[in-house]
LOFI-325559 format. One record per atom (N, C-alpha, C): x, y, z; residue in one letter. Coordinates in pm, whole numbers, plus 50000, padded with zeros to 5 digits. Example, Ala and Ser with C-alpha at 12.3 -4.5 7.8 and 13.67 -1.06 7.14 Angstrom:
! LOFI-325559
513194943150780A;512304955050780A;513204967050780A;512854977550708S;513674989450714S;512905000350787S;
This chain:
! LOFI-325559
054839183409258X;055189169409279X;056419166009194X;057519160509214X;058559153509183X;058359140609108X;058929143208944X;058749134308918X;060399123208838X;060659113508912X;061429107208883X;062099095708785X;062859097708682X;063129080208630X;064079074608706X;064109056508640X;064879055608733X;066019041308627X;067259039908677X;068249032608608X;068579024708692X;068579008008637X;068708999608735X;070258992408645X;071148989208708X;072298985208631X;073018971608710X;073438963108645X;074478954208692X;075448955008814X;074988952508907X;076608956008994X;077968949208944X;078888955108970X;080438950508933X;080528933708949X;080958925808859X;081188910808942X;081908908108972X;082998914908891X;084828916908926X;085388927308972X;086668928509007X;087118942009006X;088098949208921X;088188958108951X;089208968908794X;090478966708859X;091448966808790X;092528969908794X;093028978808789X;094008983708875X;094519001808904X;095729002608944X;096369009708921X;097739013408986X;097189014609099X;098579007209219X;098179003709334X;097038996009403X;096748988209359X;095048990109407X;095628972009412X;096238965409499X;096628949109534X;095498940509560X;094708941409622X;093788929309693X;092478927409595X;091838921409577X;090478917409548X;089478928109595X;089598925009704X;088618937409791X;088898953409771X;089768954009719X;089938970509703X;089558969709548X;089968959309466X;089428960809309X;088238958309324X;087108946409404X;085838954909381X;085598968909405X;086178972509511X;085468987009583X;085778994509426X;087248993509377X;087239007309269X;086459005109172X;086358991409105X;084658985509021X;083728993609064X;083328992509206X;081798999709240X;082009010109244X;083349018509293X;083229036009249X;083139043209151X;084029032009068X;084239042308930X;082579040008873X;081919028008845X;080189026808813X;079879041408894X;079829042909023X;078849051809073X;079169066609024X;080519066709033X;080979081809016X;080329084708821X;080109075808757X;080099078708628X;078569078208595X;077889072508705X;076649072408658X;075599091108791X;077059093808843X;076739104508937X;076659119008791X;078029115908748X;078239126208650X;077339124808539X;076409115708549X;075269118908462X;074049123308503X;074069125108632X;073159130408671X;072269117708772X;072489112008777X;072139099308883X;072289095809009X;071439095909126X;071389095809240X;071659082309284X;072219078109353X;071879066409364X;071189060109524X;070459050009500X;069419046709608X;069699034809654X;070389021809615X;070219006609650X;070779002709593X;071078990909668X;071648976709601X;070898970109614X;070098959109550X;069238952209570X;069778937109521X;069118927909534X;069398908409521X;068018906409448X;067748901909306X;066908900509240X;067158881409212X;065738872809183X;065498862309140X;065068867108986X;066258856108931X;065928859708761X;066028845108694X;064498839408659X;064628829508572X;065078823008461X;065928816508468X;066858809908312X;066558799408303X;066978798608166X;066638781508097X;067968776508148X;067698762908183X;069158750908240X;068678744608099X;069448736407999X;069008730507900X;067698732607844X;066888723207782X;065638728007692X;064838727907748X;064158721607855X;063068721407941X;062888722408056X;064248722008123X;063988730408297X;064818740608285X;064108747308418X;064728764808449X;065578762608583X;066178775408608X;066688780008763X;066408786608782X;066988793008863X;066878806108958X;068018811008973X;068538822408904X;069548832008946X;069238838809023X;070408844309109X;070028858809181X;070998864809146X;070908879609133X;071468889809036X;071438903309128X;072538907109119X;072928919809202X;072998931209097X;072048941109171X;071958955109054X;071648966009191X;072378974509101X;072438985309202X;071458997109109X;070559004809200X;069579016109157X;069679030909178X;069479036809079X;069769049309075X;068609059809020X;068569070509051X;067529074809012X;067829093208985X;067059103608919X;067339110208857X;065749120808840X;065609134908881X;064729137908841X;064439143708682X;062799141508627X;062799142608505X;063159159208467X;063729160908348X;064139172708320X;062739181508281X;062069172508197X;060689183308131X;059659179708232X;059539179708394X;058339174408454X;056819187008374X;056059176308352X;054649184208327X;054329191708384X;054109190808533X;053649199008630X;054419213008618X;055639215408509X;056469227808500X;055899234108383X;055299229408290X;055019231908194X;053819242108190X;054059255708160X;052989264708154X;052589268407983X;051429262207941X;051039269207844X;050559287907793X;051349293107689X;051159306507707X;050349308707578X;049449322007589X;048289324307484X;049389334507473X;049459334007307X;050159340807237X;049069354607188X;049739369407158X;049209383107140X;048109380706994X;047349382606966X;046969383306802X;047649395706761X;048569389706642X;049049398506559X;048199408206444X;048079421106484X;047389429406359X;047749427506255X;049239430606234X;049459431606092X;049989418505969X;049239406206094X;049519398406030X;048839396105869X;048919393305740X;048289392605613X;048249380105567X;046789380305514X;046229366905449X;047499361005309X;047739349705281X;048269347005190X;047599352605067X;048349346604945X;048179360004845X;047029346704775X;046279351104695X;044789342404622X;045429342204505X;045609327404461X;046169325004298X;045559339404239X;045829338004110X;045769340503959X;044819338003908X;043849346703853X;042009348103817X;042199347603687X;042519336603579X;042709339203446X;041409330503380X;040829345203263X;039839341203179X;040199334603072X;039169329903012X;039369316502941X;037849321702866X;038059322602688X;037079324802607X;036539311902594X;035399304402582X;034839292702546X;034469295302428X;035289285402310X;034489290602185X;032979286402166X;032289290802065X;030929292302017X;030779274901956X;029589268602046X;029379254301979X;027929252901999X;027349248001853X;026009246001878X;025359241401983X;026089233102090X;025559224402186X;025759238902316X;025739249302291X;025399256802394X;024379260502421X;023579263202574X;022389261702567X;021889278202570X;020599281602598X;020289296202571X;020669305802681X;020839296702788X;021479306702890X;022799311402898X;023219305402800X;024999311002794X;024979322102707X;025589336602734X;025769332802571X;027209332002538X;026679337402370X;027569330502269X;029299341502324X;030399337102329X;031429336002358X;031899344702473X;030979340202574X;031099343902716X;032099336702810X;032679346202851X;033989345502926X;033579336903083X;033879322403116X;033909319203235X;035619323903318X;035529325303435X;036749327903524X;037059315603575X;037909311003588X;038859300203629X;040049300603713X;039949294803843X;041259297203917X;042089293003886X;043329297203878X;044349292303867X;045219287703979X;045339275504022X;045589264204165X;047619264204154X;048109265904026X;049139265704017X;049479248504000X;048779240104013X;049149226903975X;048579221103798X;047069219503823X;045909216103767X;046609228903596X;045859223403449X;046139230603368X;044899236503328X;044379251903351X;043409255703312X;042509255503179X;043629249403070X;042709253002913X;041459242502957X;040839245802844X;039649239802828X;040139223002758X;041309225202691X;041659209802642X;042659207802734X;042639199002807X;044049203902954X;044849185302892X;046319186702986X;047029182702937X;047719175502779X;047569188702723X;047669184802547X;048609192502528X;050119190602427X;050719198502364X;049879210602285X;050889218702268X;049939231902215X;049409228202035X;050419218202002X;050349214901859X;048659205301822X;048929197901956X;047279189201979X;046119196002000X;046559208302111X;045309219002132X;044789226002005X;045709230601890X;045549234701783X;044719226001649X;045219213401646X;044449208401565X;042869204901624X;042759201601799X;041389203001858X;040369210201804X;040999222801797X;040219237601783X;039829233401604X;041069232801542X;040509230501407X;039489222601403X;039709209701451X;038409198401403X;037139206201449X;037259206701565X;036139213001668X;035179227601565X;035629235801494X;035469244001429X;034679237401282X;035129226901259X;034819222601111X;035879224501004X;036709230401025X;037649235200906X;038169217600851X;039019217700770X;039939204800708X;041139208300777X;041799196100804X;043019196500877X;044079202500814X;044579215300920X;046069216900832X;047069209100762X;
């Protein structure tokens, strides 16, 4: 099935001016050729002239009635659907999984508040996401992480 848009445009109201071209009647005609020929070279068929009623305001509270000359053209669509074949693409063998962050251990130091199922300075694994900061004290200068550990330990502050 054919599927079409379509361009509806102004007809000429005047005519062009041209070398040679004397009368009224020959400057519409080259008005209406040169429109058609330019809307041909775009790819536009053309179908009609038509006489349209087009409502306007006359001052603030009554209307008229124009009638309005437009000439129609029309054009088939370039991407019609009905052309469109979806294709199942091959599965690639050797295609490979992306690569799995960075598996970095992390000692938890020894704190009375650990319970009996841990034990004492057992290594949890922690992904590394590449955003997120893995320490156990996360976003702290290393100078802050350091005195942490001290307090945390009991010692007196450096």
């Amino acid at each position: 099935m054919s599927r079409y848009e379509y361009r509806v445009v102004p007809a000429p109201a005047k005519g062009l001016k041209a070398k040679g071209i004397r009368t009224p009647e020959a400057r519409f005609s080259h008005a209406l050729q040169s429109l058609m020929n330019k809307m041909g070279q775009d790819g536009w068929e053309y179908q009609r002239a038509e006489t349209l009623p087009s409502t306007e305001r006359s001052g603030l509270a009554s209307t008229t009635t124009q009638w309005r000359n437009v000439l129609v053209f029309r054009r088939l669509v370039s991407a019609a659907i009905d052309a469109f074949q979806p294709q199942v693409l091959p599965v690639a063998s050797t295609v490979q999984s992306p690569p799995s962050p960075p598996v970095t251990a992390v000692t938890k130091p020894e704190t009375p508040e650990d319970d009996a199922s841990q034990s004492k300075g057992a290594t949890q694994m922690i992904r590394d996401n590449g955003v997120e900061d893995i320490s156990e004290v996360s976003g702290m200068t290393n100078s802050l992480q350091k005195l942490a550990m001290v307090r945390k330990s009991g010692k007196s502050d450096p």
